[in-house]
C-alpha positions in Angstrom: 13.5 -23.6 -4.9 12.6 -26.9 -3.4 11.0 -28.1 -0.5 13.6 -28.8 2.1 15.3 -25.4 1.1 12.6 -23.0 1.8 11.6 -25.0 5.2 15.4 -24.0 6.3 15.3 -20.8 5.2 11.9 -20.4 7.5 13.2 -21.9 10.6 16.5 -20.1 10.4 14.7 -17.0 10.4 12.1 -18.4 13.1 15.1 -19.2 15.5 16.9 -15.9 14.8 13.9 -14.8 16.8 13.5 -17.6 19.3 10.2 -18.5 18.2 10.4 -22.7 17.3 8.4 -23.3 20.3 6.8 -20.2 20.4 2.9 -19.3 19.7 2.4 -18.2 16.0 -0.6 -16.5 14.0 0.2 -16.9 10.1 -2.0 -13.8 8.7 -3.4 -16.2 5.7 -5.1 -14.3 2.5 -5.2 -17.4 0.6 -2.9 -16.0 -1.8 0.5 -17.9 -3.5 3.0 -16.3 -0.6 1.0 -17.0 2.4 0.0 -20.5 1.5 3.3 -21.6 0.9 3.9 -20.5 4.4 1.2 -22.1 6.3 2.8 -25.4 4.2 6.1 -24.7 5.2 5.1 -23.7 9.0 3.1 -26.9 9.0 5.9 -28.6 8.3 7.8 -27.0 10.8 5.4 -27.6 13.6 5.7 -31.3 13.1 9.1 -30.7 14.2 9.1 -28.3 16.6 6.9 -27.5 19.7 5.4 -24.3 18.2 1.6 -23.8 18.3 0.2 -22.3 14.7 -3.1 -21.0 13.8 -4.0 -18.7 11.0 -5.7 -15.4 10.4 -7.9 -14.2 7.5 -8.6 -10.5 7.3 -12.1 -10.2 5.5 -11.8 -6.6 3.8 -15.5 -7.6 2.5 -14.3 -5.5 -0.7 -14.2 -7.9 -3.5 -17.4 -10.2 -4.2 -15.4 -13.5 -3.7 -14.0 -12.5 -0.3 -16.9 -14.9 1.2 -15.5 -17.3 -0.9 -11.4 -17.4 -0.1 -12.3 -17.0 4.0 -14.1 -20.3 3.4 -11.2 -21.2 0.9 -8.9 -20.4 4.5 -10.9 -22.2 7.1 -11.3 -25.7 4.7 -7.1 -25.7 4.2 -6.5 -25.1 7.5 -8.8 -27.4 8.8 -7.2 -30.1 6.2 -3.6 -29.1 8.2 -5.4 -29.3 11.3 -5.2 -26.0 12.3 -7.8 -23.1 13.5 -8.6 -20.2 11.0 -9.7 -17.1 12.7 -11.9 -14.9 10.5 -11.7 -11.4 11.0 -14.4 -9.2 9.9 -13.3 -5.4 8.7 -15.2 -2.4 7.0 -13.3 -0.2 5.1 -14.3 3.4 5.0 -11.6 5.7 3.1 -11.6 9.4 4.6 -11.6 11.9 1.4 -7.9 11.8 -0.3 -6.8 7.8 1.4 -6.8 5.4 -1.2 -9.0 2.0 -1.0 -4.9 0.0 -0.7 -4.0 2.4 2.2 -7.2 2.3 4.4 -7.7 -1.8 3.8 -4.0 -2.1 4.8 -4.6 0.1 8.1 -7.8 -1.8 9.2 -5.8 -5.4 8.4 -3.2 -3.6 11.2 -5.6 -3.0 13.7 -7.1 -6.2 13.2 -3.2 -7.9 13.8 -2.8 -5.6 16.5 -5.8 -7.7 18.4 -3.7 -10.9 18.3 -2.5 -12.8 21.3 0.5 -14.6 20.5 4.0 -15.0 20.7 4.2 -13.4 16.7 2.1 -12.8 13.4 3.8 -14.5 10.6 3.6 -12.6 7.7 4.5 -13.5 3.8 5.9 -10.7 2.4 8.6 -11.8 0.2 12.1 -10.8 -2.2 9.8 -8.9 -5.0 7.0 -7.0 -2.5 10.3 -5.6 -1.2 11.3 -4.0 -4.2 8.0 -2.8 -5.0 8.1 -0.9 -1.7 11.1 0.6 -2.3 10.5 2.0 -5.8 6.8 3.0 -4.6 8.8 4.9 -2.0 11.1 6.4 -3.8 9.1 7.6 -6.5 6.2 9.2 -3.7 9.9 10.7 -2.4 10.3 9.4 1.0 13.4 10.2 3.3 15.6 7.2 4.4 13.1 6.0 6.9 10.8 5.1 4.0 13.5 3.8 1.8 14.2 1.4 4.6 11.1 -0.5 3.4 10.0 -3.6 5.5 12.2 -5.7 8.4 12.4 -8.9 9.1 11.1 -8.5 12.9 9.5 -5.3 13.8 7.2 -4.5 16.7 3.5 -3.2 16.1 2.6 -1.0 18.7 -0.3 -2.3 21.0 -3.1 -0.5 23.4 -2.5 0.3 26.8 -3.6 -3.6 27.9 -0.8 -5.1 25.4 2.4 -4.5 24.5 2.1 -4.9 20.8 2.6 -8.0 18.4 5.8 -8.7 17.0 5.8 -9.1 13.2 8.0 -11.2 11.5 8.3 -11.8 7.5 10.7 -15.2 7.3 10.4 -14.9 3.3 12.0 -11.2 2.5 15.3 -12.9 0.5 12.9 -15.3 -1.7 12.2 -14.4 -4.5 8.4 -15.2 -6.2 9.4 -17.3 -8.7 11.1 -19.3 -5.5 7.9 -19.2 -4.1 5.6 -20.2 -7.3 8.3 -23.1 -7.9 7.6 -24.5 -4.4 4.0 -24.5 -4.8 4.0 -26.3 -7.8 6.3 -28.7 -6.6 4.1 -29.0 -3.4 1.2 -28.8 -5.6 -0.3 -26.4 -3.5 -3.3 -24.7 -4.2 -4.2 -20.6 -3.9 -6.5 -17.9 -4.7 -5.6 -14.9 -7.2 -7.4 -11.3 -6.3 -8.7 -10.2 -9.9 -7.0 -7.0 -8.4 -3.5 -7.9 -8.6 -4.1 -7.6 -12.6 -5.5 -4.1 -12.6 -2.8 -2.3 -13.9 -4.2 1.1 -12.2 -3.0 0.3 -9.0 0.7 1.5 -8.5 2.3 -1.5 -7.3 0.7 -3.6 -9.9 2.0 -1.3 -12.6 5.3 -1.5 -11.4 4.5 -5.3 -11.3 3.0 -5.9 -14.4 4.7 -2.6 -16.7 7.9 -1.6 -15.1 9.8 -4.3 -13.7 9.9 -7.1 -16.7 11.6 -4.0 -18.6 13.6 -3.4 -15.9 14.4 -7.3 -15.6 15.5 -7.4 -19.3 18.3 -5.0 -18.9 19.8 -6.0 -15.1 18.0 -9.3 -14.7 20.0 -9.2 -10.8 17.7 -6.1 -10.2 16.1 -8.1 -7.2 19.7 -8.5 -5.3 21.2 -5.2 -6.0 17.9 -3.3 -4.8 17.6 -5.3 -2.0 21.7 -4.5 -1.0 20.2 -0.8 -1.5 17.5 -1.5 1.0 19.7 -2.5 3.4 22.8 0.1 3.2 19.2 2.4 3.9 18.3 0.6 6.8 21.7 1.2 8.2 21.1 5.1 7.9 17.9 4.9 9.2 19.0 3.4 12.3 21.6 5.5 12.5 19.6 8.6 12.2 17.4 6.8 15.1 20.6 6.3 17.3 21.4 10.4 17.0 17.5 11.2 17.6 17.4 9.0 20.9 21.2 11.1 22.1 19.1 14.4 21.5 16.0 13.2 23.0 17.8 11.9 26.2 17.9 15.9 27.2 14.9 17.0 25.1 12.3 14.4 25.1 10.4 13.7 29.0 6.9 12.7 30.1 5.7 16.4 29.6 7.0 16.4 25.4 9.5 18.2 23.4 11.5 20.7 24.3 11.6 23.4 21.7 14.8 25.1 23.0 16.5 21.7 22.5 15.2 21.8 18.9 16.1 25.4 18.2 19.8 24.9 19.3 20.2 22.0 16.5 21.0 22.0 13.2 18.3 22.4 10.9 18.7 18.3 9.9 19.0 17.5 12.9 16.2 19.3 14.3 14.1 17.8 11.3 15.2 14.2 12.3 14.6 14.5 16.2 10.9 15.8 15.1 10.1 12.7 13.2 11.8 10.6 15.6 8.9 11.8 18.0 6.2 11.8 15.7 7.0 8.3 14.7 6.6 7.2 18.4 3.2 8.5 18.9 2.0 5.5 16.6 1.0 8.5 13.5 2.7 8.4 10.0 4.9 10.8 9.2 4.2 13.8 7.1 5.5 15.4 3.8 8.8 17.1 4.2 7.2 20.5 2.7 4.2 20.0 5.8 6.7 18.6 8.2 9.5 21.7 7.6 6.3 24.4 6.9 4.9 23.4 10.3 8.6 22.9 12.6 8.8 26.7 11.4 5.2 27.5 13.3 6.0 25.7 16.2 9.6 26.9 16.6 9.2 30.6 15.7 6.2 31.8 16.6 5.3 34.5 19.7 5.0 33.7 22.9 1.8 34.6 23.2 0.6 32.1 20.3 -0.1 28.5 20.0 1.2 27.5 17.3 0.6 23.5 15.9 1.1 21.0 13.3 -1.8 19.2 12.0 -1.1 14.7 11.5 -3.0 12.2 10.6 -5.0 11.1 14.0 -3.8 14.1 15.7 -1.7 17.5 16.4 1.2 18.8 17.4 0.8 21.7 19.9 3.1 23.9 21.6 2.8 24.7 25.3 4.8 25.5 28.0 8.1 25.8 26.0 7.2 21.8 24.9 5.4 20.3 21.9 3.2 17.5 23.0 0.9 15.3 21.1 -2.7 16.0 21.3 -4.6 12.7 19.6 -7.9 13.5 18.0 -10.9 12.5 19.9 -14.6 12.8 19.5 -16.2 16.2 21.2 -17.8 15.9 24.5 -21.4 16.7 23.9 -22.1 20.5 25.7 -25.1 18.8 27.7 -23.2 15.7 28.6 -24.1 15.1 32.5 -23.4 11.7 34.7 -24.6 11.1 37.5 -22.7 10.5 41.0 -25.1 8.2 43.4 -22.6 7.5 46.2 -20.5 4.5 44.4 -16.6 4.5 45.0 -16.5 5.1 41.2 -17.7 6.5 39.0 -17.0 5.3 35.3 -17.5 8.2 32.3 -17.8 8.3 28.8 -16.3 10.1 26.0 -12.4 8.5 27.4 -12.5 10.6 30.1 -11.8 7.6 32.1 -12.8 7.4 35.9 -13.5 9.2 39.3 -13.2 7.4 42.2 -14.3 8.2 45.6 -11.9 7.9 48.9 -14.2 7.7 52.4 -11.6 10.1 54.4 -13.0 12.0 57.4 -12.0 15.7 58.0 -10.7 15.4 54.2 -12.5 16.2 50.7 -15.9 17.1 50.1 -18.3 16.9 53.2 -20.4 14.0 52.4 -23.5 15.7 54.3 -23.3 19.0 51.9 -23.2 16.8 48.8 -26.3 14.9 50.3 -28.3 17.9 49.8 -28.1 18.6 46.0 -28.2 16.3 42.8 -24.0 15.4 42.4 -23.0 15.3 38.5 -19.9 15.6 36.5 -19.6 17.4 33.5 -17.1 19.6 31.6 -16.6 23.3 31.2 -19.5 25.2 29.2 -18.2 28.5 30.2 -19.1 30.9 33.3 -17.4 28.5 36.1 -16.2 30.0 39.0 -13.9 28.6 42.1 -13.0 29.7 45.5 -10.1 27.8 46.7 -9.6 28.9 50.2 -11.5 31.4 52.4 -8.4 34.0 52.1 -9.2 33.9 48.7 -11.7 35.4 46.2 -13.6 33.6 43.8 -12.4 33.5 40.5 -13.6 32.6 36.7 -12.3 28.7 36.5 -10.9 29.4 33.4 -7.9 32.1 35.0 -7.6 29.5 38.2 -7.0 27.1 34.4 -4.5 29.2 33.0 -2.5 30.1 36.0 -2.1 26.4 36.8 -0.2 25.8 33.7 -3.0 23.1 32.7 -2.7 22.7 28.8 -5.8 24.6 26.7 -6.7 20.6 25.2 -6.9 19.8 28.3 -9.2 21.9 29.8 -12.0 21.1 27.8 -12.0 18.0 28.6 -11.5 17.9 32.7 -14.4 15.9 34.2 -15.6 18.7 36.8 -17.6 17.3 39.7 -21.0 19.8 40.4 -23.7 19.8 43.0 -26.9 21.1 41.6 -25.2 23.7 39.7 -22.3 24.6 42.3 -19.0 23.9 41.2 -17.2 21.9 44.0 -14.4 19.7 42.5 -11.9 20.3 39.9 -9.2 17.8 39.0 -5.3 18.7 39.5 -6.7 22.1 41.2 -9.0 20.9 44.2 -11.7 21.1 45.7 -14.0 25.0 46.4 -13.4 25.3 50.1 -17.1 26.2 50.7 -17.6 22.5 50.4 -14.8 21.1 52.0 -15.4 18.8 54.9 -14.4 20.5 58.5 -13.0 18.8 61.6 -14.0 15.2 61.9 -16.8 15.3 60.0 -17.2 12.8 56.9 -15.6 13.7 53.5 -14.9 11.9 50.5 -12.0 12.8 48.2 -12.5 12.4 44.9 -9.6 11.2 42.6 -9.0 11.3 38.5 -7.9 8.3 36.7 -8.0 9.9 33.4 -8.4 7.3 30.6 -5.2 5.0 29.3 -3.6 6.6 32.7 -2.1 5.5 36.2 -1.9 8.1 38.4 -5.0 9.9 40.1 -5.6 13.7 39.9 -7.0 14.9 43.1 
């Protein structure tokens, strides 16, 4: 494919998306694909008013990575361009392979970017590999989709994400080796890529010549596949967002909406939730095992389904989401000195303290004891109002309808060793503040969140 072919293809794709004058972030790994793009989006940018830079993900795994981030920086720097390097250790958790856990820390690493969109150069034959890989590891239609051209990465709570965009998914890489000899462009080749023990480079390297022999228009007619899967995958998404519009609110999924569904369709409104809190998707045999649990099980039980970065947990007649985080150490203790707020640890995220006379805690009984928050180590006991006894915390908990994840983890407000404060409950009437008197009124920003829990 020559020159002035590929650099339309590119900026047809690139205007699809509104993004000629846009900023970009080419991820660059010094491979064939992605330096034929920063060529081509060079060349672009001398016609356009879009501002480029590049990206190199250091994995640190190979002993030449020093040597192609420098490779990066000195061929950006001859297109007179910046090169970010990025930095990443990858630690595999027992079972994930090295391809899987370099992948996800290259993710969270684009997830950082601020820009317009991160150009990546995923072409015609990576696309095929996926979908074989897929196919054979026995993913549903979702999977089989393989990659889009534009998708959005989900952000934190300070971003909203980074749009992705592959402009080479129809070219083919003999397309792409032919325009870098013609360019005479140089690259660097991972001595992985060879290593046959890897299951995309045996499909690379073993299956697909084969395959090639016999239906040498493989590349096309896998690719028309792909996209006939796509279809059904967004039309499985389009009949999961109709059920969630009366199943899926703020406080999670309901399970009498799943129960009165098909089986299928139960199945697809469960991954379409799962998908949307940012975890992968699990095997069917897990996925239909656990949607058993969570659906059948007593009343009395709490039943969950264990993901990768978190569970699913019924409560309340809803399934909701409970992320995995990092136990609060049992003698955890900060310290309140008087400031309007009061950051904690552990993504608990903040208490902050409203001056409000005749309302609250009264500031001159807090004044006579050490103020700390902590959480629950058992033994806590409330009195709410002087018409009522006082009662073990954890009943006043349950009663309240306050989920069991999340009691552990409510940031409880103690004077010496007097409970006075809970979040979402209030405050033990034995220290409120009476008549005019000063009181201050603490408040609950828990972490990632808006509104205040008095």
């Amino acid at each position: 494919m020559n020159a002035a072919l590929l650099e339309t293809r590119v900026e047809r794709v690139l205007s699809r998306y509104a993004l000629l004058d846009a900023r970009l972030v080419l991820a660059l790994s010094g491979g064939i694909d992605s330096m034929v793009l920063l060529e081509v989006l060079a060349a672009l940018a001398r016609r356009h008013p879009l501002r480029l830079s590049a990206l190199h993900v250091n994995h640190g795994i190979s002993p030449r990575s020093a040597q192609w981030a420098q490779f990066c920086v000195e061929r950006c720097a001859q297109y007179g361009l910046r090169c970010e390097v990025v930095h990443v250790r990858v630690e595999r958790a027992p079972g994930e392979s090295l391809e899987a856990r370099a992948r996800a820390m290259r993710y969270a690493a684009y997830q950082l970017q601020s820009c317009d969109a991160l150009i990546l150069g995923h072409q015609l034959d990576d696309q095929v590999e996926t979908l074989l890989l897929q196919l054979l590891r026995g993913a549903g239609v979702q999977g089989l989709a393989g990659m889009p051209a534009m998708r959005l990465l989900p952000g934190d709570e300070r971003s909203g994400g980074v749009l992705l965009v592959r402009p080479l998914l129809d070219v083919a890489r003999s397309a792409i080796v032919e325009f870098a000899l013609e360019c005479a462009l140089s690259w660097v080749e991972d001595d992985s890529n060879a290593q046959s023990h890897f299951d995309r480079n045996y499909l690379r390297h073993e299956v697909l010549p084969q395959i090639a022999r016999r239906f040498p228009g493989y590349r096309q007619t896998l690719a028309r596949v792909r996209q006939n899967l796509a279809d059904a995958s967004e039309l499985l998404d389009e009949v999961a967002c109709a059920d969630a519009a009366h199943a899926v609110n703020d406080e999670g999924l309901s399970v009498d909406a799943l129960r009165v569904l098909s089986p299928a369709r139960a199945r697809n409104l469960l991954r379409w939730f799962i998908v949307r809190q940012g975890v992968r998707l699990p095997a069917r045999k897990h996925l239909e095992a656990g949607m058993a649990q969570l659906l059948e099980a007593g009343e009395d039980r709490e039943p969950r389904l264990q993901l990768e970065g978190g569970t699913l947990r019924r409560f309340a007649g809803r399934l909701h989401f409970v992320a995995d985080l990092t136990p609060i150490p049992a003698d955890w203790r900060s310290v309140w000195r008087g400031e309007p707020a009061l950051v904690l640890p552990h993504h608990l995220g903040e208490i902050r303290f409203d001056a409000d006379d005749g309302r609250g805690l009264s500031r001159a009984a807090l004044k006579d004891g050490s103020v700390s928050v902590r959480v629950r180590r058992g033994g806590e006991r409330l009195r709410l109002s002087a018409a009522q006894p006082e009662r073990a915390l954890k009943d006043v908990l349950r009663e309240a309808r306050i989920p069991p994840w999340q009691r552990a983890r409510l940031p409880l407000l103690f004077c010496d060793e007097a409970l006075c404060w809970v979040p979402g409950i209030g405050g033990d009437f034995r220290w409120a503040a009476r008549g005019g008197e000063p009181g201050v009124v603490p408040r609950w920003i828990p972490h990632g969140g808006d509104e205040p829990a008095e």
